[in-house]
C-alpha angles and dihedrals in degrees: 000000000000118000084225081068096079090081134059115251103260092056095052101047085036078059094059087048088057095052088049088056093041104051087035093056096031104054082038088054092044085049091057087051094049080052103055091044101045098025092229080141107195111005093076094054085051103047096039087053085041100051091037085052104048084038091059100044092050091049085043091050094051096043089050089044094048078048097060093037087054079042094056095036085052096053092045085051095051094041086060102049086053086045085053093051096041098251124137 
């Protein structure tokens, strides 16, 4: 069993959202800081959305992705248990 099964479900895919928001705020924060010091105004803003964007969606993508390939494991598992009883 998965250590990511601790949890129900919606928490843990709340949990991806929250990644998404948070990578996405905080290099876009760290881009608007780039901008005041450096005065890149507003490049640094843009990248750092862009990167945290494009950071969260990927990280979004594989754990969708994890979660079909448990879900499949999980219905071949179960199909041969039934196999195993008998049942159809």
């Amino acid at each position: 069993m998965a250590a990511d099964r601790r949890f129900p479900g919606w928490i843990r895919y709340s949990g991806i959202g929250l990644e998404l928001a948070g990578a996405t705020a905080g290099l876009a924060l760290l881009g608007y800081w780039i901008d005041t010091r450096y005065g890149t105004r507003p490049w640094g803003l843009v990248g750092g959305l862009i990167i945290g964007i494009v950071g969260g969606i990927y990280n979004l993508i594989r754990e969708s992705l994890e979660a079909v390939r448990e879900a499949g494991a999980e219905d071949a598992a179960q199909s041969d248990t039934r196999g195993e009883r008998g049942e159809g």
